[in-house]
C-alpha positions as a printed Julia matrix, in Angstrom:
404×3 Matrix{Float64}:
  28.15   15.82  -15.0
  26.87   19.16  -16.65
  27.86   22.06  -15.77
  25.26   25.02  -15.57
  25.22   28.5   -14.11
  28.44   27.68  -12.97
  26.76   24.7   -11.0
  27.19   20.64  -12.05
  24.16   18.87  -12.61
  24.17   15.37  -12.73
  22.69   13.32  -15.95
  19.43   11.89  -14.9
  16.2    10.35  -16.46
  13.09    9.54  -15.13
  10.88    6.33  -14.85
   6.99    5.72  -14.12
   4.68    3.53  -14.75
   0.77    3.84  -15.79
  -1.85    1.6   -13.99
  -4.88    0.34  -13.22
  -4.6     3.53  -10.54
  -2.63    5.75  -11.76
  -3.24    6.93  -15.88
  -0.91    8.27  -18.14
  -2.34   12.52  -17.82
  -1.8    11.37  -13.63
   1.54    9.82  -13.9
   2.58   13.08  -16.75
   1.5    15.0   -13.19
   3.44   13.38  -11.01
   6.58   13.05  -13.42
   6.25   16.99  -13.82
   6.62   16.87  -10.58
   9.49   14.6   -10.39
  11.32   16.73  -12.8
  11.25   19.94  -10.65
  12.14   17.63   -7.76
  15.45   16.32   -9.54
  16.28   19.88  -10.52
  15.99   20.81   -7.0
  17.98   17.98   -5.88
  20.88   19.17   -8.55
  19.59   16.95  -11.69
  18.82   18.38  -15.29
  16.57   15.37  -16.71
  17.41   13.96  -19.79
  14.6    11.64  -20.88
  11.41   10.21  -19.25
  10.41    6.43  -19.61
   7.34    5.16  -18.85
   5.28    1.38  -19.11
   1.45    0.86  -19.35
   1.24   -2.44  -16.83
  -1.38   -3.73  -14.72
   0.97   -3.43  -11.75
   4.86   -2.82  -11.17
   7.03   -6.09  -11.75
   7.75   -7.39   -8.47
  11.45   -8.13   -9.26
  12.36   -4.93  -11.25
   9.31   -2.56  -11.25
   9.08   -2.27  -15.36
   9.7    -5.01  -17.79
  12.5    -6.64  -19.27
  12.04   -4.97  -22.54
  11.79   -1.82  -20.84
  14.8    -2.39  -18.9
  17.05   -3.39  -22.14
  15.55   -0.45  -23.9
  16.64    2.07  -20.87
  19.97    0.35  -20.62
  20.77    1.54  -23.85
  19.61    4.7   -23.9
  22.45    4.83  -19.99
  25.07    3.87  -22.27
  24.79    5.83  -24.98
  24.12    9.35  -22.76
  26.82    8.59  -20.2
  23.45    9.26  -17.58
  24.68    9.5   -13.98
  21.31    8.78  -12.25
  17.66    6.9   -12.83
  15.05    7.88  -11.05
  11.66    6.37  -10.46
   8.68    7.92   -9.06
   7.61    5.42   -7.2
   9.25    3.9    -3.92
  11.36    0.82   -5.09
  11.39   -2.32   -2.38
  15.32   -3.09   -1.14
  15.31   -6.44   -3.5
  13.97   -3.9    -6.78
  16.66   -1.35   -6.16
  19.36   -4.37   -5.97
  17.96   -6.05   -9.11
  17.68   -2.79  -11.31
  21.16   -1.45  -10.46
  22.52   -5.01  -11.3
  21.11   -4.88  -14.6
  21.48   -0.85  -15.11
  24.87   -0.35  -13.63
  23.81    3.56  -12.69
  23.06    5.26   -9.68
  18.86    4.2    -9.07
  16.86    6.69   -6.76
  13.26    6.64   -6.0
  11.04   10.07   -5.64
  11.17    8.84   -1.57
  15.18    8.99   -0.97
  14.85   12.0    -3.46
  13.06   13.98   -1.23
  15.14   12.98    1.51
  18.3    14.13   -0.5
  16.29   17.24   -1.12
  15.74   17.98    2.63
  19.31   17.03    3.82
  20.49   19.84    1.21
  18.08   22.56    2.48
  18.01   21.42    6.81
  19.86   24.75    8.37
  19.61   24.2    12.11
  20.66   20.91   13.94
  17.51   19.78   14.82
  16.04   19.63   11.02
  19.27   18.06   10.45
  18.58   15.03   12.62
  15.17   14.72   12.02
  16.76   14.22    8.34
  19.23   12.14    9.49
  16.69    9.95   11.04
  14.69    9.35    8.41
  17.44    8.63    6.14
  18.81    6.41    8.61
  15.14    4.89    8.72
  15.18    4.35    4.75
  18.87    2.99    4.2
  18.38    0.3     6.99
  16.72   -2.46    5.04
  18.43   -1.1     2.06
  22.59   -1.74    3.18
  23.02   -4.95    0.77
  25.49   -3.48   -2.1
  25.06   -0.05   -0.14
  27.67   -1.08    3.08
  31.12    1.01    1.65
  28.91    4.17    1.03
  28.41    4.37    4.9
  31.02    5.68    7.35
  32.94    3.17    9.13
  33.67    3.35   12.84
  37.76    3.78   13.78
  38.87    1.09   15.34
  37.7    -2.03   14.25
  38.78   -4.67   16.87
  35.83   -5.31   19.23
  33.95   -4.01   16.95
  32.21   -6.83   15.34
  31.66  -10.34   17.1
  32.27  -13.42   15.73
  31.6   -14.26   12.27
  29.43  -10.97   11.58
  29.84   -9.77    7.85
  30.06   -6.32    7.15
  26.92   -5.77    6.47
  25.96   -6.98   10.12
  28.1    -4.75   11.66
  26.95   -1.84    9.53
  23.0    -2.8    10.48
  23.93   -2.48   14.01
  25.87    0.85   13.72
  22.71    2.14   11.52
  20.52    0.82   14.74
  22.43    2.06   17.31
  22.72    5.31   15.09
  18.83    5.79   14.74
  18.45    4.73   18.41
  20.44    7.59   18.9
  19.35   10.2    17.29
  15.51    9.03   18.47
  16.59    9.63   22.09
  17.69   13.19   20.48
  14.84   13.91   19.04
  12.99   13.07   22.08
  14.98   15.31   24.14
  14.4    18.33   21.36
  10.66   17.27   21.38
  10.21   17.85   25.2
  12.27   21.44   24.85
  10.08   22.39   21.83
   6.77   21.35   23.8
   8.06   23.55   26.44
   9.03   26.46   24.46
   5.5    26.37   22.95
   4.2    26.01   26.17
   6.03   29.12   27.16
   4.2    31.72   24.25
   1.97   32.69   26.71
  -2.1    33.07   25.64
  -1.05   33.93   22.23
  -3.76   32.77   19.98
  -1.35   30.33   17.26
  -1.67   30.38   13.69
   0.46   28.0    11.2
   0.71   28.5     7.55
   0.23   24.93    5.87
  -0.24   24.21    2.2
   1.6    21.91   -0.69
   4.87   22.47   -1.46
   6.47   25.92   -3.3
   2.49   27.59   -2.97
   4.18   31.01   -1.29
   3.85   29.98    2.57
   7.18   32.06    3.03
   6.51   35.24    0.71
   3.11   35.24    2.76
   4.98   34.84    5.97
   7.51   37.66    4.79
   4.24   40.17    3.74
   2.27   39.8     6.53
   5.14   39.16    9.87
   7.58   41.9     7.55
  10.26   39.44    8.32
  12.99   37.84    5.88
  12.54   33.79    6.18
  14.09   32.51    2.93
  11.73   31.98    0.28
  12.43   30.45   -3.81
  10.82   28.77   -6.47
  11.83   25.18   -5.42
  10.64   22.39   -3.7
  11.18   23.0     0.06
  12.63   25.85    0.36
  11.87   25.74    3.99
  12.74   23.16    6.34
  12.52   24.42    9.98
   9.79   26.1    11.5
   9.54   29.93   11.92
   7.65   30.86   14.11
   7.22   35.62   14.17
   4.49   37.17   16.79
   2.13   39.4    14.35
   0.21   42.39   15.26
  -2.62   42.87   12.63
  -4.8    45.83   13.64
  -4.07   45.75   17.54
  -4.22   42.3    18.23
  -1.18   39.98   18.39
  -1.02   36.32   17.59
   1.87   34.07   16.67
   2.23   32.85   13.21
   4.38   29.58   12.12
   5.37   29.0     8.94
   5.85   25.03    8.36
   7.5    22.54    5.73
   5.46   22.42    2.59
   3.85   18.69    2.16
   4.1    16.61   -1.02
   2.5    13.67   -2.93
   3.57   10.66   -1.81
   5.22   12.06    1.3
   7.43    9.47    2.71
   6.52    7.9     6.29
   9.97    8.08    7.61
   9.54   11.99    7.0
   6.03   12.4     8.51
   7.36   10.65   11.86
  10.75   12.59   12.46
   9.28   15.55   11.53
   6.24   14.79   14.51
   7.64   17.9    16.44
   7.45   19.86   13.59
   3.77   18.76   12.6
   3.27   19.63   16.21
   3.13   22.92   15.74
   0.32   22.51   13.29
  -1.63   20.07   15.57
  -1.45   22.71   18.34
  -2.14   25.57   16.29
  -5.96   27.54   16.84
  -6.22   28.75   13.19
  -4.27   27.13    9.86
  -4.13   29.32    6.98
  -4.07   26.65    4.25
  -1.89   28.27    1.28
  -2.9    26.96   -2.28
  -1.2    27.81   -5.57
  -4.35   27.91   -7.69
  -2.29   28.63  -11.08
  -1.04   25.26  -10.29
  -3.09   23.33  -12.67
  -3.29   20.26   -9.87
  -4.63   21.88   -7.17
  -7.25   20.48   -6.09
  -4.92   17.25   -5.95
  -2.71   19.37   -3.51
  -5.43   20.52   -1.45
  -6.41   16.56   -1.15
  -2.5    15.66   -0.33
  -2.6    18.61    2.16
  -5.93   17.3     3.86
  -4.91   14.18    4.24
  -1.77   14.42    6.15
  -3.77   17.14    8.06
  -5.77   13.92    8.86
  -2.98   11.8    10.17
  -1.6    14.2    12.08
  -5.06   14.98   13.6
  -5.4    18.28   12.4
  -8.25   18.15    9.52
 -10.95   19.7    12.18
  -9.31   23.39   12.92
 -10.6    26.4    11.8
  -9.0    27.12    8.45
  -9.42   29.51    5.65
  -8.52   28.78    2.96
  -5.89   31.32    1.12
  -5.95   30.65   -2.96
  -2.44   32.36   -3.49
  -0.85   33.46   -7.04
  -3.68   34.98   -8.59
  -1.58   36.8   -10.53
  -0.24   34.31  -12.35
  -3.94   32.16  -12.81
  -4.71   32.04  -16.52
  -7.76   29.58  -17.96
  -7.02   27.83  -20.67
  -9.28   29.54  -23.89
 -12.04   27.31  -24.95
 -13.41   26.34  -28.48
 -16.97   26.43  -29.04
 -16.69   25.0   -32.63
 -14.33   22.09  -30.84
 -17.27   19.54  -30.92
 -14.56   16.92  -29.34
 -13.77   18.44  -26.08
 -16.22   19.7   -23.78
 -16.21   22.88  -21.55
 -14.47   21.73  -17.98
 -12.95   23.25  -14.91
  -9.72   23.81  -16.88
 -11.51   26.46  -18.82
 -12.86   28.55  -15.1
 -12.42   31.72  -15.02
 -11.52   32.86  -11.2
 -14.74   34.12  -10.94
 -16.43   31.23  -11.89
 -13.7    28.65   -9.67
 -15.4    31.16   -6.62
 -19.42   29.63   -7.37
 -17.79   25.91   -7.09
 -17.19   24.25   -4.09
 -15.87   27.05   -3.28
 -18.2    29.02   -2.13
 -19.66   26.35    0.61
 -16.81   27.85    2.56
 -18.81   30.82    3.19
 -16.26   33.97    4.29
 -13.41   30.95    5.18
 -11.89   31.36    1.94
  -9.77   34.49   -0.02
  -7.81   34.86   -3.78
  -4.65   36.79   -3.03
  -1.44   37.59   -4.48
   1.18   37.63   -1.47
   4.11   39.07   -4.32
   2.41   41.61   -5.7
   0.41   42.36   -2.71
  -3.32   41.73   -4.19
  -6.0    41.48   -1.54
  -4.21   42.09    1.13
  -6.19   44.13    3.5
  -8.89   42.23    2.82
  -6.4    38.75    3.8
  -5.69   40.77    7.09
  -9.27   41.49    8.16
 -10.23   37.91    7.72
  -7.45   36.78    9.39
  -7.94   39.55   11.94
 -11.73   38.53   12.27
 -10.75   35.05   13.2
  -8.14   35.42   15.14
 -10.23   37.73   17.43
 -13.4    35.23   17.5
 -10.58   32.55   19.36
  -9.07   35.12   21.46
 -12.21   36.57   22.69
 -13.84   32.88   23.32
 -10.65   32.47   24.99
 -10.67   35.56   27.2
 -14.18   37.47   27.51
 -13.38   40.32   29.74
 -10.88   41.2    26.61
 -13.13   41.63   24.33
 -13.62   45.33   24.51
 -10.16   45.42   23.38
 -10.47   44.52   20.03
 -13.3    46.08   18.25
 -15.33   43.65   15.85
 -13.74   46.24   13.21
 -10.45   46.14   12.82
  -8.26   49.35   13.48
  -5.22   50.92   11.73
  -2.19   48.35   12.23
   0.14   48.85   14.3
C-alpha cells in the first residue's frame, strides 16, 4: 500500500486493449478514464498496458507475451491490484489471477466498488448490494472464503454440496432477498412521487462529475454533497424550487458512465424512475471535457433504455470557465483545423444551434449565465405547467418576475 494525504492507496496498473472497434486515441480515453476511476476507488496507478489485437483472447483477454511481460513488471513493483477496462468473463478472471497471482478487477466491479463506498442511505445501499450480488454470482469459483458464511452450519448444506454450492444458494437466496426489498422501496418511492402534488418535475441528468450537484446547490440554495470524483452522488435529491414565482421540483440523479454495467442500470430502476417520470431533464454537459460529445452519446443512450430520450430537454453546456481550444498552426501543413480547435463561439453554429433556445453555456461555480439559465428554465417550466393547468396561466406572466 501507499500512503498519501494521510490515506493508503493501493498499487494498481491498468490494462486495455485496441481493436478493430475500439483505437488506441479511444482506448487512451477510456483508460483516462479508468485512471480517475481507480483513484476514486482508493488506487494511485502505476503503469498502463495495453495490446493491439483483433479481439480479446478468449481464455485470458491479452496474450501470453503480454501476460509474462505484466507478470514481471507485478513482481518487481509489489502491485496490489490489475485492472482492466473491459468486463472480464468468470473463466478470464480465474485464468488471469492463476497466472498473475494479484488482485484482477474489471472497470464493471470497479464501479460497483466505487458506488458501495459513496451509497449513504439504505436503499442505495441495497440497490448496490444487489448488483454486486448480481456480478459475484457466476463469479464464486476461487472467490467462496471472501464471502460471509452463515453461523451454524449443520442443516445448512444437503448432501454432498461443495462449498461453493452452498455459497451460490446463500448468494440466491441473498439477491432474492434484497429484490423483494427493493420491490417494497419501489412501491413506497412510486407513492411518495405520487404524493408531490401537480408539481411540474425536473431531473438533472448528465455524465458523470459534469456539476449536476454544484448546479443543484446554485439554483435549489441547498447543500447536497458535491466533489471532483466519479459519483459523488448516489441517491436521489429531490428540493422544490421557486424560480421567479413559480415552483417546480428538481431531482438531482446518479451521474451515468461509459460502459455502465447492466446489473447497475436494473437496481437502480427506481432511481432512473425519477428521470422517466420527470416533465423537463436538464441534461448537464462538461464541455471542457475534451470527450463530450461521447458523453452526451453515453447519456442519450441510457436515456433510451430507460425510455426517456423523447422529454423536453435543454441542454446545459456547464464549465465554461474552464473551456480552453487547443491553439492551431496555420504553417502545420500535417494537421488540419478540427473541432478540437472551436472556439465556444464557434461550438454554438454546430449542431448546436439546431436546438434552437433548448440549449445554454453556463458556469454553475462561478455563477456565469445564470439568470439567463433561470429564465429558460423558468420559460419551460411554465409552458408544462400552463398546458397542464390553463385557468393558471395568468399566474405566471410569460416574463419572468423577481425570485422569490
Amino acid at each position: 500500500m501507499l500512503e498519501t494525504d494521510n490515506h493508503e492507496y493501493e498499487k494498481a496498473i491498468l490494462i486495455g486493449v485496441i481493436t478493430q472497434s475500439q483505437d488506441e486515441e479511444k482506448l487512451n480515453e477510456y483508460m483516462d478514464e479508468l485512471e480517475f476511476l481507480a483513484f476514486t476507488a482508493g488506487a494511485t496507478v502505476h503503469k498502463r498496458f495495453s495490446q493491439k489485437m483483433a479481439k480479446p483472447n478468449p481464455k485470458t483477454f491479452i496474450g501470453t507475451g503480454k501476460m509474462e511481460e505484466i507478470h514481471a513488471y507485478v513482481k518487481a513493483h509489489d502491485i496490489d491490484t490489475i485492472i482492466f477496462d473491459d468486463e472480464l468473463s468468470p473463466a478470464q478472471q480465474r485464468n488471469i489471477e492463476k497466472v498473475l497471482e494479484a488482485k484482477i478487477i474489471d472497470r464493471t466491479y470497479l464501479i460497483l466498488d466505487i458506488f458501495a463506498q459513496r451509497a449513504q442511505t439504505s436503499y442505495a445501499r441495497t440497490q448496490v448490494e444487489l448488483a454486486q450480488y448480481e456480478y459475484l454470482l457466476p463469479r464464486l469459483v476461487g472467490l467462496w472464503t471472501h464471502l460471509e458464511r452463515q453461523k451454524g452450519g449443520i442443516g445448512m448444506r444437503g448432501p454432498g454440496e461443495t462449498e461453493i454450492e452452498t455459497d451460490r444458494r446463500i448468494v440466491r437466496d441473498r439477491i432474492t432477498l434484497l429484490k423483494a426489498k427493493l420491490i417494497k422501496i419501489d412501491k413506497q418511492m412510486a407513492t411518495q412521487r405520487g404524493n408531490r402534488g401537480q408539481l411540474v418535475r425536473v431531473a438533472l441528468v448528465g455524465y458523470t462529475n459534469v456539476g449536476k450537484s454544484t448546479l443543484m446547490n446554485v439554483v435549489s440554495k441547498s447543500d447536497v454533497f458535491a466533489e471532483n470524483k466519479l459519483f459523488a452522488t448516489l441517491d436521489t435529491t429531490v428540493r422544490k424550487v421557486v424560480v421567479g414565482n413559480l415552483p417546480f421540483l428538481l431531482t438531482d440523479t446518479v451521474g451515468f458512465i461509459r460502459k455502465l454495467p447492466t446489473q447497475l442500470v436494473e437496481s437502480f430502476k427506481s432511481t432512473l424512475d425519477e428521470v422517466r417520470e420527470s416533465d423537463l431533464l436538464l441534461h448537464v454537459v462538461d464541455i471542457s471535457h475534451e470527450s463530450f460529445e461521447d458523453h452526451i452519446a453515453s447519456v442519450n443512450k441510457i436515456l433510451d433504455e430507460i425510455d426517456a430520450i423523447d422529454k423536453p430537454t435543454i441542454m446545459v453546456f456547464n464549465k465554461i470557465d474552464q473551456y480552453k481550444a487547443e491553439e492551431y498552426d496555420e504553417s502545420d501543413l500535417m494537421t488540419d483545423r478540427s473541432s478540437v480547435h472551436y472556439s465556444l463561439e464557434e461550438w454554438k453554429k454546430t449542431w448546436m444551434s439546431r436546438m434552437g433556445d433548448d440549449v445554454i453555456f453556463i458556469s454553475a461555480i462561478e455563477k456565469e449565465n445564470m439568470d439567463e439559465f433561470r429564465k429558460k428554465v423558468y420559460d419551460k417550466v411554465r409552458e408544462i405547467h400552463v398546458s397542464r393547468f390553463p385557468y393558471n396561466a395568468f399566474l405566471y406572466p410569460d416574463v419572468m418576475g423577481e425570485e422569490e
